[in-house]
VOVEX-165865 format. One record per residue (C-alpha): residue number from 0; residue in one letter; z, x, y. Coordinates in pm, whole numbers. Layout:
<nodes>
+-----+------+--------+--------+--------+
! pos ! code !      Z !      X !      Y !
+-----+------+--------+--------+--------+
! NUM !    A !      Z !      X !      Y !
...
+-----+------+--------+--------+--------+
</nodes>
This chain:
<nodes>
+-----+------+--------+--------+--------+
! pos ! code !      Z !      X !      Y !
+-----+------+--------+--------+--------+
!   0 !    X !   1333 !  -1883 !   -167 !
!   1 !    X !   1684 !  -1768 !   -140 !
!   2 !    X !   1935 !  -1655 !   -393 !
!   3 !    X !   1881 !  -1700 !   -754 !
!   4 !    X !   2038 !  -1607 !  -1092 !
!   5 !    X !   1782 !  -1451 !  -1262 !
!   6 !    X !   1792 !  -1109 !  -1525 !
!   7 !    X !   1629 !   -819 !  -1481 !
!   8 !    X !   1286 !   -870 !  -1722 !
!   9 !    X !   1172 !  -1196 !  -1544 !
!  10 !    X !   1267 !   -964 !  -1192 !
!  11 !    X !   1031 !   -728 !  -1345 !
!  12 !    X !    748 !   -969 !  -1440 !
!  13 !    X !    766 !  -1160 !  -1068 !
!  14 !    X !    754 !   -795 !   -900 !
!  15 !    X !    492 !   -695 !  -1092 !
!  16 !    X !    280 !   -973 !  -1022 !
!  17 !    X !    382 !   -924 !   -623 !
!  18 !    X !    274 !   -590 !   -681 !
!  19 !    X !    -90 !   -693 !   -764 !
!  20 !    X !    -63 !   -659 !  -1143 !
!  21 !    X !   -323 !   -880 !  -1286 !
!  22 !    X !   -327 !   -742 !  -1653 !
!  23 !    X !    -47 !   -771 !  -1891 !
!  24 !    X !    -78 !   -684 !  -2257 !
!  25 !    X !    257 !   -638 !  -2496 !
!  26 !    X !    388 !   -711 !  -2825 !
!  27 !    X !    730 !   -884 !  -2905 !
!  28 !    X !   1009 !   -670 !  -2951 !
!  29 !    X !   1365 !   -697 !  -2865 !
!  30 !    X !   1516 !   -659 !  -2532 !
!  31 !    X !   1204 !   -665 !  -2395 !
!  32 !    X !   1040 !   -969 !  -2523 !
!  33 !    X !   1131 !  -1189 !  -2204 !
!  34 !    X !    894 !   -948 !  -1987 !
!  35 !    X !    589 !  -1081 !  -2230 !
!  36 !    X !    754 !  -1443 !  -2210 !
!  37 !    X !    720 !  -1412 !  -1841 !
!  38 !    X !    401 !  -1268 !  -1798 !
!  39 !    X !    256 !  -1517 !  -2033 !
!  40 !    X !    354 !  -1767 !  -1840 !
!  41 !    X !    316 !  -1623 !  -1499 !
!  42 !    X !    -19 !  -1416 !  -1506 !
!  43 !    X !   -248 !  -1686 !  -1605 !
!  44 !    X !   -132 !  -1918 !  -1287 !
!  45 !    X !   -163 !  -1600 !  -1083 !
!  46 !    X !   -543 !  -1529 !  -1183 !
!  47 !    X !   -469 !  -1254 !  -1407 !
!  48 !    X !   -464 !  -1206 !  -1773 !
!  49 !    X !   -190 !  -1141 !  -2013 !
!  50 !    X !   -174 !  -1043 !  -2393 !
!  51 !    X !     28 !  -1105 !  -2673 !
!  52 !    X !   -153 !   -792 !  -2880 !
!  53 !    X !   -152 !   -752 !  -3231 !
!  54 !    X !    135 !   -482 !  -3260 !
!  55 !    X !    195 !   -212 !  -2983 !
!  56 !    X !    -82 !     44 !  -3015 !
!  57 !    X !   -337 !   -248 !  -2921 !
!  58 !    X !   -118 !   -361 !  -2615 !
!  59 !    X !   -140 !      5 !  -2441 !
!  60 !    X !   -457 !     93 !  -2511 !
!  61 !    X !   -611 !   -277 !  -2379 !
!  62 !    X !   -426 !   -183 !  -2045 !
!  63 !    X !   -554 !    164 !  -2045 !
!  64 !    X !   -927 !     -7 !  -2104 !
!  65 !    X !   -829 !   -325 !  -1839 !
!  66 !    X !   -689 !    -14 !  -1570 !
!  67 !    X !  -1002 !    176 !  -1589 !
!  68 !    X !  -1235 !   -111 !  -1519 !
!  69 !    X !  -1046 !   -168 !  -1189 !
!  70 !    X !   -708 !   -349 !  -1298 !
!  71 !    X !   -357 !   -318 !  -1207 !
!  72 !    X !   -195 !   -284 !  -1586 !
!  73 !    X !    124 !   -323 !  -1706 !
!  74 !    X !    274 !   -312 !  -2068 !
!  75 !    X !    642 !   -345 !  -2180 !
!  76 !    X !    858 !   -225 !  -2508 !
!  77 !    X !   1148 !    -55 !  -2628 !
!  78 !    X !   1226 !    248 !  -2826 !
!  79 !    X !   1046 !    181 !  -3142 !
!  80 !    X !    735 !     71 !  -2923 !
!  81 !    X !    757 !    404 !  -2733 !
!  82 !    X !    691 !    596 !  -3034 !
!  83 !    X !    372 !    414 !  -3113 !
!  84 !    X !    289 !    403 !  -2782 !
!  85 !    X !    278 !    811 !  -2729 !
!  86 !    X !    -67 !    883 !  -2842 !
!  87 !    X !   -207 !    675 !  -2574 !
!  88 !    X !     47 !    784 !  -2300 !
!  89 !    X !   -100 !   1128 !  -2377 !
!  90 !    X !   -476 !    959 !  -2311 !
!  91 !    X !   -335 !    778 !  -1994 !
!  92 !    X !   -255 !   1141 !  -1870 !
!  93 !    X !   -571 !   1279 !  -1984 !
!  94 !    X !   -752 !   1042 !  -1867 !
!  95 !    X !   -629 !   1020 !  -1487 !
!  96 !    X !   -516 !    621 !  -1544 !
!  97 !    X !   -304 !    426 !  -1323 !
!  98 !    X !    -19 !    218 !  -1550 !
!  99 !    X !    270 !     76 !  -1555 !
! 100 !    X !    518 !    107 !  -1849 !
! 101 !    X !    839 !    -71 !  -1912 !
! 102 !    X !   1051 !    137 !  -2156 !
! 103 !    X !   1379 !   -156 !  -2194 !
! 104 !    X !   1599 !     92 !  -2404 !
! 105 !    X !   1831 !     10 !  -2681 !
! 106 !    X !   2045 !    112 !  -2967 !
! 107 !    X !   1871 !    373 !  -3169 !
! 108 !    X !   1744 !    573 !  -3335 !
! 109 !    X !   1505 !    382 !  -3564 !
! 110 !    X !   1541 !      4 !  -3537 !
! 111 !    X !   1872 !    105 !  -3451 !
! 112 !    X !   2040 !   -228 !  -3307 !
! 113 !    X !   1822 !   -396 !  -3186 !
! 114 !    X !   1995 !   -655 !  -2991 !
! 115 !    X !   2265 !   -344 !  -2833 !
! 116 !    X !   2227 !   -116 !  -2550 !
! 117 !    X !   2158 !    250 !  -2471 !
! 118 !    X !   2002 !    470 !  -2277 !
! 119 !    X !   1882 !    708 !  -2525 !
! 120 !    X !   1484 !    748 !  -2439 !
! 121 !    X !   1526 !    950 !  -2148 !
! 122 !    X !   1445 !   1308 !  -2313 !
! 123 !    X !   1139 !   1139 !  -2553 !
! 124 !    X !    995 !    972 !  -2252 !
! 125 !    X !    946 !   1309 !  -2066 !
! 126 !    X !    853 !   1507 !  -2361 !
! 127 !    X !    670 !   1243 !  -2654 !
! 128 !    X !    351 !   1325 !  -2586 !
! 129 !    X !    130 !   1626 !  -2653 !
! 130 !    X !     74 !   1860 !  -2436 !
! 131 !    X !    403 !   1831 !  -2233 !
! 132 !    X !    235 !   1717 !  -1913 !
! 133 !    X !    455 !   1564 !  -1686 !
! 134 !    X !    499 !   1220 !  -1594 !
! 135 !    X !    684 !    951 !  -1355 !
! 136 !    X !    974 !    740 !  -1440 !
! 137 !    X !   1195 !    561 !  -1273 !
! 138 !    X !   1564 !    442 !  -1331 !
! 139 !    X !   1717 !     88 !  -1227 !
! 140 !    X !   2091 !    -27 !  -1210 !
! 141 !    X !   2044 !   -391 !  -1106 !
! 142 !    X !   1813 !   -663 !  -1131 !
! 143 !    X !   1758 !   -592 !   -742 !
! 144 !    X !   1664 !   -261 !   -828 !
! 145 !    X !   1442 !   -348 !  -1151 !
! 146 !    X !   1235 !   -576 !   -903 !
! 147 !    X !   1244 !   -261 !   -613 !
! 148 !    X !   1152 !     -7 !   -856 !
! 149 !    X !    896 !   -203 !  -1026 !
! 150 !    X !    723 !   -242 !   -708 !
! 151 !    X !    745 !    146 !   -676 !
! 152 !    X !    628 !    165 !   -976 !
! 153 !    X !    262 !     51 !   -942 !
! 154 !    X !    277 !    237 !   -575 !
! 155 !    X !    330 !    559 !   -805 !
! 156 !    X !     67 !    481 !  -1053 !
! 157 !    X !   -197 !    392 !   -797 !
! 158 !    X !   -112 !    662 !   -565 !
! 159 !    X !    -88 !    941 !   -838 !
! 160 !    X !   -366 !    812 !  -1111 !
! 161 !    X !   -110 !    830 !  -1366 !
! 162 !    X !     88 !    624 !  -1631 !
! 163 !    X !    445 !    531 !  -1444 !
! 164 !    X !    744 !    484 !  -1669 !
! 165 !    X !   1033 !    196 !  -1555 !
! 166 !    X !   1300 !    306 !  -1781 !
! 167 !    X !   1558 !     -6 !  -1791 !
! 168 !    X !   1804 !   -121 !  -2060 !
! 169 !    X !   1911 !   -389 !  -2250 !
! 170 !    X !   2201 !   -425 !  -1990 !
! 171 !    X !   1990 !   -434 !  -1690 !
! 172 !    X !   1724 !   -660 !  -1819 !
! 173 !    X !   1931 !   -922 !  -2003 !
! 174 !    X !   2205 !   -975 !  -1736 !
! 175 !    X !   2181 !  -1252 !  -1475 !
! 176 !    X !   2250 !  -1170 !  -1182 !
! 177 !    X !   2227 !  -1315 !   -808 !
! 178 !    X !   1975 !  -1197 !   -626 !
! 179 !    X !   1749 !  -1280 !   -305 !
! 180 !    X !   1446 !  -1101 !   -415 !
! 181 !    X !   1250 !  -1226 !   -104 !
! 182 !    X !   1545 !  -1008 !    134 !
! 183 !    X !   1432 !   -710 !    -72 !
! 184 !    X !   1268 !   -423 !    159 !
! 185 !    X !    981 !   -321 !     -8 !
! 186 !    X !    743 !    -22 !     90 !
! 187 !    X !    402 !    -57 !    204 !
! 188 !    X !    176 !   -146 !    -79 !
! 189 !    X !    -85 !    123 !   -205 !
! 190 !    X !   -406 !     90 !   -379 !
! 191 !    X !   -598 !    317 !   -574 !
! 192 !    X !   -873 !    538 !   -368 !
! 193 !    X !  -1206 !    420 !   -475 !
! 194 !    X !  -1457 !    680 !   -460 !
! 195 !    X !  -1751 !    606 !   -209 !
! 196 !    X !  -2065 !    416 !   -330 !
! 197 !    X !  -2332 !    674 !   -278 !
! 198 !    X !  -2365 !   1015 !   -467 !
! 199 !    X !  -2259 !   1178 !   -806 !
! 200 !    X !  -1969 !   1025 !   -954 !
! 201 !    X !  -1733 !   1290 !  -1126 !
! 202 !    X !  -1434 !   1146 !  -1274 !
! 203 !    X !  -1180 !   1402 !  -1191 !
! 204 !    X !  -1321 !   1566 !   -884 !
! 205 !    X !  -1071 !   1755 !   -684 !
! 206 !    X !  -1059 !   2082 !   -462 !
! 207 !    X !   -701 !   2149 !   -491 !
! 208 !    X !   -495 !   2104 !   -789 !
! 209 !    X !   -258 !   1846 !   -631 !
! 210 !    X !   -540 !   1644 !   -488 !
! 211 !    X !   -589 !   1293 !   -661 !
! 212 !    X !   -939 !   1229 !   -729 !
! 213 !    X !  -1040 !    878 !   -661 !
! 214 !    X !  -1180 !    664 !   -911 !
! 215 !    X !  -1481 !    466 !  -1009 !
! 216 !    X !  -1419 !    114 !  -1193 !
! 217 !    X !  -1572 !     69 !  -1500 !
! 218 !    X !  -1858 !   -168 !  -1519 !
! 219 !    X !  -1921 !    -45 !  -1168 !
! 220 !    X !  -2244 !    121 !   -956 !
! 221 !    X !  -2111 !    466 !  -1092 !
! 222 !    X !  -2128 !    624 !  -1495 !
! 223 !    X !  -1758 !    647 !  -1554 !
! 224 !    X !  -1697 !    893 !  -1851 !
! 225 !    X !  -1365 !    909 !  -2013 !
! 226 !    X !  -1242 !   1130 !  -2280 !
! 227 !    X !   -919 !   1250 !  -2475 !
! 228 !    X !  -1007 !   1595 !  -2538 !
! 229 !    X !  -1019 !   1900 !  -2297 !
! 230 !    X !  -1300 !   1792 !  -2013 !
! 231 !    X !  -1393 !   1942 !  -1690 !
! 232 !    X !  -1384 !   1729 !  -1356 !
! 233 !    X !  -1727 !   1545 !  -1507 !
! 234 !    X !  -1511 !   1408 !  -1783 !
! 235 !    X !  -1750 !   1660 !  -1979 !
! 236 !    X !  -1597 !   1779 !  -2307 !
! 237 !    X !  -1575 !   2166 !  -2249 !
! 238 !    X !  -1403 !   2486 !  -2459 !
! 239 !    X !  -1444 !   2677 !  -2140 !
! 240 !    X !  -1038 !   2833 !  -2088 !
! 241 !    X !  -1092 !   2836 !  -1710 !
! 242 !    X !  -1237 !   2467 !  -1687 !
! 243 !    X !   -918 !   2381 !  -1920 !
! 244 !    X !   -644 !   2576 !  -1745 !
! 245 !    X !   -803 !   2422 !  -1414 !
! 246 !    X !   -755 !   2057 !  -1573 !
! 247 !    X !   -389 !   2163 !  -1688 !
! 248 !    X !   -264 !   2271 !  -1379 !
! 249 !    X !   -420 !   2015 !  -1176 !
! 250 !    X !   -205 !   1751 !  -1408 !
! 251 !    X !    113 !   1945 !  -1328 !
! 252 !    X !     45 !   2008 !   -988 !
! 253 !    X !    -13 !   1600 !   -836 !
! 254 !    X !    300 !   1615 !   -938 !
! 255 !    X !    529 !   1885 !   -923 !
! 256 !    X !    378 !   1954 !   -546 !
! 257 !    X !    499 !   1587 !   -463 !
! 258 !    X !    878 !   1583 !   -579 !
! 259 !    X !    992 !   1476 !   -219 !
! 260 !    X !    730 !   1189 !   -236 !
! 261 !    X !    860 !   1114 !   -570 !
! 262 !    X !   1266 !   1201 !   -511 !
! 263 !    X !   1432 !    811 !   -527 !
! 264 !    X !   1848 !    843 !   -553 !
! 265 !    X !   2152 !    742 !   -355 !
! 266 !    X !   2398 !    949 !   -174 !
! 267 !    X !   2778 !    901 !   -175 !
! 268 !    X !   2933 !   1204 !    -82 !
! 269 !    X !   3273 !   1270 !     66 !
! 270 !    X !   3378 !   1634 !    300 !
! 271 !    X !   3510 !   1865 !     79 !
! 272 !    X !   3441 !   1729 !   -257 !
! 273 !    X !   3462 !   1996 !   -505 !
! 274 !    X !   3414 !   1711 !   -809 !
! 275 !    X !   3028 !   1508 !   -800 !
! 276 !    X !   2951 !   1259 !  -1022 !
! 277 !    X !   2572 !   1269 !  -1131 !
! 278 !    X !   2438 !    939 !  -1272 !
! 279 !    X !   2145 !    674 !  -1342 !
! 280 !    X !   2082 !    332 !  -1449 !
! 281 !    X !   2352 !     94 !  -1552 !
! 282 !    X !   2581 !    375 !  -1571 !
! 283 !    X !   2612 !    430 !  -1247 !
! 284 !    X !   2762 !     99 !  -1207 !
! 285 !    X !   3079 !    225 !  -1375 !
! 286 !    X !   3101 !    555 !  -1151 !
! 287 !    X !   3089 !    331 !   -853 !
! 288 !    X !   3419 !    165 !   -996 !
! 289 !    X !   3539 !    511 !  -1079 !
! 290 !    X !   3507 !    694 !   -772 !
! 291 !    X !   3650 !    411 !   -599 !
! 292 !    X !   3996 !    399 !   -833 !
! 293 !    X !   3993 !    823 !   -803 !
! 294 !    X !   3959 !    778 !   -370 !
! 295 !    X !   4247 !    552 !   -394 !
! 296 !    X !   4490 !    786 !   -555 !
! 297 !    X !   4354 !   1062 !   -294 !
! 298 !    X !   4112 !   1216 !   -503 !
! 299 !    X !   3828 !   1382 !   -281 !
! 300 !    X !   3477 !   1336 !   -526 !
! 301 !    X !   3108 !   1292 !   -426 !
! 302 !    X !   2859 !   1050 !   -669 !
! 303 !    X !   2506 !   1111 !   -680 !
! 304 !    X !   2270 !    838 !   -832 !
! 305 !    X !   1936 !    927 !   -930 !
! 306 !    X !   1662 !    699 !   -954 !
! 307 !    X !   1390 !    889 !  -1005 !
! 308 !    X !   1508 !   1096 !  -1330 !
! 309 !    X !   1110 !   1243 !  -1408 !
! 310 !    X !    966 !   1462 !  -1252 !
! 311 !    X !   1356 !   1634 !  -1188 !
! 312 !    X !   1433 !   1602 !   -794 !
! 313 !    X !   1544 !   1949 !   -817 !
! 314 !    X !   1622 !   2014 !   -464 !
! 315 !    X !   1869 !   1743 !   -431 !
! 316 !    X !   2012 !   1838 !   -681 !
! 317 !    X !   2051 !   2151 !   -592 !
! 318 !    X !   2236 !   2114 !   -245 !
! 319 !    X !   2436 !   1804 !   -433 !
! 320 !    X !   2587 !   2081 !   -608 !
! 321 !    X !   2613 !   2341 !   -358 !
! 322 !    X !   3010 !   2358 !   -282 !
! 323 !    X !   3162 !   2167 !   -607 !
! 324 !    X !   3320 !   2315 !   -870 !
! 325 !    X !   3283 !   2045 !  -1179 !
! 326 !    X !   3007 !   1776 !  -1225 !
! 327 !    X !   3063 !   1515 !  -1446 !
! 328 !    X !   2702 !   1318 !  -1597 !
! 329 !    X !   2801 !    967 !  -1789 !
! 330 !    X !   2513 !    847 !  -1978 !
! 331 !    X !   2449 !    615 !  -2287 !
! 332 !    X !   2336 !    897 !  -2485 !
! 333 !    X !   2482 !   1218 !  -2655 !
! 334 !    X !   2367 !   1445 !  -2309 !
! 335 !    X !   2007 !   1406 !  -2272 !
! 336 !    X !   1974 !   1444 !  -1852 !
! 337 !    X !   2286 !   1666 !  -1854 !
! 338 !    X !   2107 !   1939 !  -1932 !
! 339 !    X !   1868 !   1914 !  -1659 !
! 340 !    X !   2204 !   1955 !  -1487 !
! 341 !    X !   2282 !   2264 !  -1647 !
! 342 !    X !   1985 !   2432 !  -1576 !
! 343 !    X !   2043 !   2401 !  -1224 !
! 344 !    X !   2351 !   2430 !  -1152 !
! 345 !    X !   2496 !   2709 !   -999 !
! 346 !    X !   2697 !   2989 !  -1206 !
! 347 !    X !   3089 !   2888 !  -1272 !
! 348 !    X !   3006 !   2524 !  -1176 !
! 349 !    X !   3156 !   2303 !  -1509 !
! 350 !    X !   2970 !   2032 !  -1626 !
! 351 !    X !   3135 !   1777 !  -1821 !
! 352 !    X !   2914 !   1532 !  -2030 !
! 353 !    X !   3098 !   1178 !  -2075 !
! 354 !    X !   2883 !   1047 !  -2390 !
! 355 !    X !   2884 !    748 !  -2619 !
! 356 !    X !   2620 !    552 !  -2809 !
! 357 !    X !   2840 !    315 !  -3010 !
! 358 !    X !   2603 !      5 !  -2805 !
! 359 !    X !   2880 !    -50 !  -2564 !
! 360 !    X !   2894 !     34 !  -2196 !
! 361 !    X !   3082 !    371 !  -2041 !
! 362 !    X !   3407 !    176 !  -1853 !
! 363 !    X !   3523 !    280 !  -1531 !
! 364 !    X !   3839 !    387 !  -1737 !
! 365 !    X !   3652 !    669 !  -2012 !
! 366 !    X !   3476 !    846 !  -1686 !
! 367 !    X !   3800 !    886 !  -1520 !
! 368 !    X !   4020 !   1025 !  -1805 !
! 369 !    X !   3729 !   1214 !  -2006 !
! 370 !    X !   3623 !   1304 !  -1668 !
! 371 !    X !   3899 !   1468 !  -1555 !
! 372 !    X !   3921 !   1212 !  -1246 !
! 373 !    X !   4292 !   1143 !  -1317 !
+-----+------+--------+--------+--------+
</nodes>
């Protein structure tokens, strides 16, 4: 097709339907309202179905119901969304179910500003569920990378049987911008593992705790049970502690024991660099101008961008800071990520936050000077 000007939300919609996605359900809300526009529009022609859902508690839990009988799901919001959203995130992780969410943040907290940008979910979308279980998500910068990651996205949730977070932002999906999506290199497309026709069907059958059990449409040959309280691999309610615990770590474990699988980011490091730049999603855009102002006046610095920010790719992480002295983490928040840098990072290295949320973007300028780039 060639280049276009597109923003990021329709890139989002056409990936997702490239991706296989033939269920869209979602409720108007502001910046991500052009994803539902899209998919309203695009879905239908495709063979698939798409939603405009009474309010945002409906539009999850018809994907959850539309993934488990077999489809490829995918609903869209923004903060305010999130938060009614979290009681069925926690059932999409209970519950073993392959799904795509779009989390387009903006201006908060509350209704915040509705029509501003942040990046201020990045903390609730790890931890707003019960239980603390940990999930995917995924950070673009670009329209080229909302389409890429989107794509990854549903690979993710197929491959792991869990809900997948794309965690965008009023900058990235609102901005035109020109792009070839058709030059994009895209990984191999994965599908869910379908368990075999004959035999028992048990929902969440595995032998070791980071095996993915493969799953049984609804509707299908097999009983498919499904349940949001503690179960055993039957999807059988139990109170049995060792059943439970079993359940628990196997959640953990598909992921945790997969970080490398899961470990997306970009590497710009220079010999010798005792300052590194640690950023994600639009952000990043303004280190890139940063880091090349602070090489032109002779100043050595290294600039990791992550792109997967959940589950942590700790070992990067951890050699990116083997060897520097300061790291400096911009985000549209108050420090929500930096402290996953603090954790790890290595006694008597610094770590400089460079924090706003007054709904405009971190310049080039406030990373070098608050920074300490200068």
């Amino acid at each position: 097709m060639g280049y276009e000007f597109i923003e990021g939300n329709e890139a989002i919609a056409r990936a997702a339907l490239r991706a296989g996605c033939d269920f869209f359900a979602g409720y108007p809300i502001t910046p991500a309202s052009s994803i539902l526009h899209h998919m309203l529009e695009l879905l239908p022609q495709a063979g698939g179905t798409a939603i405009q859902a009474e309010d945002e508690i409906a539009s999850i839990g018809f994907c959850i119901g539309a993934a488990m009988a077999g489809r490829k799901a995918m609903t869209a919001t923004s903060g305010p969304g999130m938060s009614l959203y979290s009681e069925n995130i926690g059932l999409a992780i209970m519950g073993e179910t392959p799904l795509v969410i779009v989390n387009v943040q903006r201006q908060g907290p509350a209704t915040g500003s509705a029509t501003k940008g942040a990046e201020g979910d990045i903390q609730f979308t790890r931890w707003g569920t019960s239980g603390g279980l940990p999930i995917i998500a995924l950070s673009p910068a670009s329209v080229e990378e909302a389409y890429l990651l989107t794509w990854v996205a549903f690979n993710f949730a197929e491959r792991f049987r869990v809900p997948v977070f794309l965690l965008t932002s009023k900058e990235v999906s609102l901005t035109r911008e020109r792009v070839d999506l058709d030059a994009i290199e895209l990984p191999a497309r994965v599908e869910r593992a379908r368990v075999k026709a004959e035999g028992e069907y048990q929902p969440h059958a595995f032998r070791e705790a980071q095996d993915v059990p493969p799953i049984a449409d609804f509707g299908g040959e097999h009983v498919a049970r499904f349940t949001t309280s503690t179960h055993d691999q039957r999807a059988f309610l139990t109170s049995d502690p060792a059943a439970i615990q079993r359940m628990i770590d196997h959640y953990e474990t598909k992921i945790s024991a997969a970080e490398e699988e899961l470990t997306l980011l970009k590497r710009d490091f220079q010999e010798g660099a005792e300052d590194l730049c640690v950023s994600y999603g639009v952000t990043s855009r303004s280190v890139a101008a940063a880091l090349k102002e602070a090489r032109g006046r002779g100043r050595r610095v290294s600039s990791l961008v992550l792109q997967t920010l959940w589950p942590v790719p700790e070992a990067a992480l951890r050699a990116a800071l083997c060897g520097v002295r300061r790291v400096i983490v911009p985000e549209l928040n108050m420090g929500q990520y930096r402290r996953e840098i603090e954790r790890l990072a290595p006694p008597g290295v610094e770590v400089i936050g460079v924090n706003k949320m007054d709904t405009t973007l971190i310049s080039p300028r406030e990373i070098l000077e608050k920074g300490g780039l200068l």
